[in-house]
C-alpha positions as CSV (number, residue, x, y, z in Angstrom):
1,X,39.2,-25.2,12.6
2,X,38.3,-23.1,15.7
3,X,35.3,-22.9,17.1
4,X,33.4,-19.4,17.0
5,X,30.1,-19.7,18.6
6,X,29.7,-22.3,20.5
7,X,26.3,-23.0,23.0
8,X,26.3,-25.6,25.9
9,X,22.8,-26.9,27.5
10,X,21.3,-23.5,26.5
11,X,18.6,-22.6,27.7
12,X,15.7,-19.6,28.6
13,X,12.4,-19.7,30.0
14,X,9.6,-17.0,30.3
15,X,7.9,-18.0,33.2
16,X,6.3,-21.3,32.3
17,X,7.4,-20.7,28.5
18,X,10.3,-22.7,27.1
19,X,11.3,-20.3,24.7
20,X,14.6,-22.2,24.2
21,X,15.5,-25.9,25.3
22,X,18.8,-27.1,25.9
23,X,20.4,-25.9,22.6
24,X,24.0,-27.3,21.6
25,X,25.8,-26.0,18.8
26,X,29.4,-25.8,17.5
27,X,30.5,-23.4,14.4
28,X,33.6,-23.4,13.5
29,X,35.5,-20.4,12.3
30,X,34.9,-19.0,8.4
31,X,31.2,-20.9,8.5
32,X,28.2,-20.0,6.9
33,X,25.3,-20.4,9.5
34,X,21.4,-20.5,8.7
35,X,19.3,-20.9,11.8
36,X,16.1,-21.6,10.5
37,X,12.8,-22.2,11.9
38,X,9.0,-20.9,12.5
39,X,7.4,-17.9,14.1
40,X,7.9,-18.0,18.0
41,X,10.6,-20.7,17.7
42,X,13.0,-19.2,19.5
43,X,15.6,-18.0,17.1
44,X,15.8,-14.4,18.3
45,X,16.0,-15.4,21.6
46,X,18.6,-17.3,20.8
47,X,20.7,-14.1,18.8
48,X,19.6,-12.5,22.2
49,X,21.7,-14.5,24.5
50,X,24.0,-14.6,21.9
51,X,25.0,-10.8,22.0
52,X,24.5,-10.5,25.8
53,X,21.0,-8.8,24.7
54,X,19.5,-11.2,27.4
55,X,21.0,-13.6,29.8
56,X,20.2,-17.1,29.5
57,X,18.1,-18.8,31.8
58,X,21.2,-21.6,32.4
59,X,23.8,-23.0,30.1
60,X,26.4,-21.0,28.0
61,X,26.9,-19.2,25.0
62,X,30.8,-18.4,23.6
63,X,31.8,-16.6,21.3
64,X,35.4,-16.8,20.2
65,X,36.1,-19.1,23.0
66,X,34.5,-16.3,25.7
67,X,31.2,-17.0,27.3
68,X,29.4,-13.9,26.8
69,X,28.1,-13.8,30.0
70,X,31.4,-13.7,32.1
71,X,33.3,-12.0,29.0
72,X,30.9,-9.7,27.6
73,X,33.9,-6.9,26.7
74,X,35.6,-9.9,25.1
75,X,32.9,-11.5,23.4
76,X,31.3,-8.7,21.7
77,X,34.7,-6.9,20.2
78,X,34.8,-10.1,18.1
79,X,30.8,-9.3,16.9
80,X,28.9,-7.5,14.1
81,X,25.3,-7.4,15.1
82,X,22.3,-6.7,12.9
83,X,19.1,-7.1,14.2
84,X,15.9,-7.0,11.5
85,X,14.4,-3.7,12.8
86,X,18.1,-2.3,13.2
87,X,17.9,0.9,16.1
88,X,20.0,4.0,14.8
89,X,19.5,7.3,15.9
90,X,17.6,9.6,14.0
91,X,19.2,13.0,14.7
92,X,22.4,11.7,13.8
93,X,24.1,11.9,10.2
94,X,25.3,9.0,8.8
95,X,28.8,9.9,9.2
96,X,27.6,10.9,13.1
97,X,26.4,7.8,13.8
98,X,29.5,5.7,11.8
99,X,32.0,8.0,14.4
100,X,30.1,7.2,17.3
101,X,29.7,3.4,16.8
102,X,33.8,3.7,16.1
103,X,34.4,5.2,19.2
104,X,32.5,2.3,21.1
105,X,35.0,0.1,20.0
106,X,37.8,2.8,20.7
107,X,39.1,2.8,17.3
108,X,42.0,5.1,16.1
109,X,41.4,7.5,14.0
110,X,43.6,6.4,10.8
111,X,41.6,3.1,11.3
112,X,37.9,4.9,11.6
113,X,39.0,6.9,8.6
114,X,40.3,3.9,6.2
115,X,37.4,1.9,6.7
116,X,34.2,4.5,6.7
117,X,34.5,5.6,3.7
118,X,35.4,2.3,2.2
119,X,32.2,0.8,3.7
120,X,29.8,3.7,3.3
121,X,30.7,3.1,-1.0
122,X,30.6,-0.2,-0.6
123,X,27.1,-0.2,0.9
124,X,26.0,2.4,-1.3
125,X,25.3,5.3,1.6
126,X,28.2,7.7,1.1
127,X,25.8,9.7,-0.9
128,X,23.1,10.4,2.1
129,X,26.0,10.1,4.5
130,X,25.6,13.6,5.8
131,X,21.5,13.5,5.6
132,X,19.8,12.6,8.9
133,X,19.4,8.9,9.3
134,X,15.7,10.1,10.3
135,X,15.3,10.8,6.2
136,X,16.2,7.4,5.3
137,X,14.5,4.8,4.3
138,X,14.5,0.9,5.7
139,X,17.0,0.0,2.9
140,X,19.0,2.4,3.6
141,X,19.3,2.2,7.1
142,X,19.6,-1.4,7.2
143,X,22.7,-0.3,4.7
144,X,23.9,2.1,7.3
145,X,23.9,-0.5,10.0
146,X,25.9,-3.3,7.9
147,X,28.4,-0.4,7.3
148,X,28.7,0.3,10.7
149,X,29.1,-3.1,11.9
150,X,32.1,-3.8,9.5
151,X,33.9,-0.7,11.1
152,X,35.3,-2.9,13.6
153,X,36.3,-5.6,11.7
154,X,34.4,-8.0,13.2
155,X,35.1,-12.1,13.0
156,X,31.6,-13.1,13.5
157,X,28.6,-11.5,12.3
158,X,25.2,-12.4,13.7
159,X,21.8,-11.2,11.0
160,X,18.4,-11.8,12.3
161,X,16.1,-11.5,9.0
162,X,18.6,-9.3,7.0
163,X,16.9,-9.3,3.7
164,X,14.0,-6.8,5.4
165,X,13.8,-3.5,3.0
166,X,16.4,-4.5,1.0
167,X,15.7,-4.4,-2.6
168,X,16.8,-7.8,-5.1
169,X,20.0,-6.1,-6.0
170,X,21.3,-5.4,-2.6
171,X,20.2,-9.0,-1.0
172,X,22.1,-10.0,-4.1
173,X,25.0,-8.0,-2.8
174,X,25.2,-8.5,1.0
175,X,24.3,-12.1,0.4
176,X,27.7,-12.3,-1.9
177,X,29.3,-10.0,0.8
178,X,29.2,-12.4,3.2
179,X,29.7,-15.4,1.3
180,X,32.5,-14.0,0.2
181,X,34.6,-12.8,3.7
182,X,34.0,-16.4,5.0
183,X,35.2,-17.6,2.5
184,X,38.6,-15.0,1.8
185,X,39.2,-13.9,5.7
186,X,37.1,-16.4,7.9
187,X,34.4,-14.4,8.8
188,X,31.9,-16.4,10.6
189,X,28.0,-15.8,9.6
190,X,25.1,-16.9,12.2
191,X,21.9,-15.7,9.9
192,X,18.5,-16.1,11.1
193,X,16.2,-16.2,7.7
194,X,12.9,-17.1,6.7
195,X,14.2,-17.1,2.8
196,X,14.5,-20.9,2.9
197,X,16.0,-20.5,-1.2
198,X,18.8,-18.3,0.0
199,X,19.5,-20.4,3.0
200,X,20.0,-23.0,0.6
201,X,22.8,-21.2,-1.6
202,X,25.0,-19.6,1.2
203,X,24.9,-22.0,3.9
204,X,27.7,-24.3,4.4
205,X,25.4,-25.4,7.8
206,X,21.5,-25.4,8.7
207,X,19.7,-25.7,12.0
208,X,16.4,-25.6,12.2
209,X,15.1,-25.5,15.7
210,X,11.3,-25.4,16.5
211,X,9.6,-25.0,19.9
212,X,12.9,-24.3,20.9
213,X,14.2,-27.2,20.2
214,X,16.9,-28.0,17.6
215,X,15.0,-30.1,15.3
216,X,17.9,-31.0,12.8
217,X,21.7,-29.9,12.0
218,X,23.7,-30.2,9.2
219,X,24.7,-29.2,5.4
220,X,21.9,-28.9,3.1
221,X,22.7,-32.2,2.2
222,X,22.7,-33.8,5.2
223,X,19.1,-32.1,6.0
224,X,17.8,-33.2,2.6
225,X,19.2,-36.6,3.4
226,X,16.9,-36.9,6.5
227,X,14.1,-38.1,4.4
228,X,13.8,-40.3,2.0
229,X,11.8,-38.6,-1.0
230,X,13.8,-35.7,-2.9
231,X,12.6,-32.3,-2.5
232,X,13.7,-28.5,-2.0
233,X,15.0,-27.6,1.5
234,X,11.4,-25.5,1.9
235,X,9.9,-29.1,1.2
236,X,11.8,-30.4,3.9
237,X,11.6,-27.7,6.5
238,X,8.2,-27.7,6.6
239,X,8.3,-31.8,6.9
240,X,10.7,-31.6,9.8
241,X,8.9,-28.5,12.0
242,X,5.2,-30.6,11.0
243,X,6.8,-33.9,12.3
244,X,8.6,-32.3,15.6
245,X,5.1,-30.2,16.1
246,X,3.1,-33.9,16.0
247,X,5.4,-35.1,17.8
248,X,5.7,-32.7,21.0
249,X,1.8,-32.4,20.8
């Protein structure tokens, strides 16, 4: 399979904080991604330089086969991006701000039209899709900005924390969602969660990095196999980031 993000040797710094060290990783295409790991680890940092929201310090980040840094254009027509707190604009409809994120990526108009209304039913928003996103709740918007990100068609999808607002029926269903278009159309998933038990369902691969360093990498199985006595994957996250946080200190 192709690879669809890939990182080389990369890396950012704050001043004299590492915030992330030298990070290597290679998804292939149609993969299930959980990046997993403490507060202040440096997993949003990392979705950062991964959607050209900051610029790495040195190393690369590609996406699709284009480093986002020299490709941006490229890069990001390939991505779906929602962040936790997801930015919409308040004195737009939801049908407003669906259009204008459609003409960012210059779609036609029989395309914008197919799709919008197929994704604001499927995400359960065409009924408050001419309210003012203002008037919405979290749930609601965080609804509104999966929609929007689907418009496009996108091949990879990066979440950071998407299971904020969301009530247990709809983590149920975007949690199936996604499962389900890597596994029908290839869709590749980088997640960023602190739900260790749904990690463990979806994922078809788990890094955990810590102090911004990737601590471990591999299926659940492999990660679970990294010590000796049985245990859930929280048991074993919280072994790994202890261990690598006694180690480094």
């Amino acid at each position: 399979m192709p690879l669809s993000i890939q990182t080389e040797k990369l890396h950012k710094h704050f001043g004299d904080n590492i915030a992330v060290n030298q990070l290597d990783l290679e998804i292939e295409a149609g993969t299930f991604f959980c990046f997993l790991g403490p507060n202040g680890a440096g997993k949003t940092t990392t979705i950062k330089m991964l959607t050209g929201l900051l610029h790495a310090s040195s190393g690369t980040a590609r996406l699709g086969g284009f480093d986002i840094h020299t490709h941006p254009v490229e890069a990001k027509r390939l991505l779906g991006y929602v962040p936790d707190h997801p930015f919409l604009y308040d004195k737009l409809t939801g049908h407003e701000f669906m259009r204008f994120v459609a003409g960012l990526y210059g779609m036609t108009e029989k395309d914008y039209q197919e799709r919008c209304a197929m994704l604001l039913e499927l995400f359960e928003v065409a009924h408050v899709a001419d309210q003012l996103i203002e008037d919405y709740s979290h749930g609601m918007r965080q609804k509104l900005s999966f929609a929007s990100c689907f418009l496009h068609n996108p091949s990879i999808m990066i979440v950071d924390e998407p299971w904020v607002g969301l009530d247990p029926k709809n983590i149920r269903f975007v949690k199936n969602f996604l499962k389900e278009r890597c596994r029908e159309d290839g869709l590749t998933v980088f997640m960023s969660t602190h739900t260790l038990a749904i990690a463990e369902e979806v994922a078809d691969l788990i890094g955990i990095i810590n102090q911004g360093s990737l601590a471990a990498l591999g299926t659940v199985a492999d990660i679970k196999a990294l010590h000796s006595r049985p245990g859930s994957l929280e048991d074993i996250f919280l072994e790994i980031t202890r261990e690598t946080e006694a180690a480094v200190s």
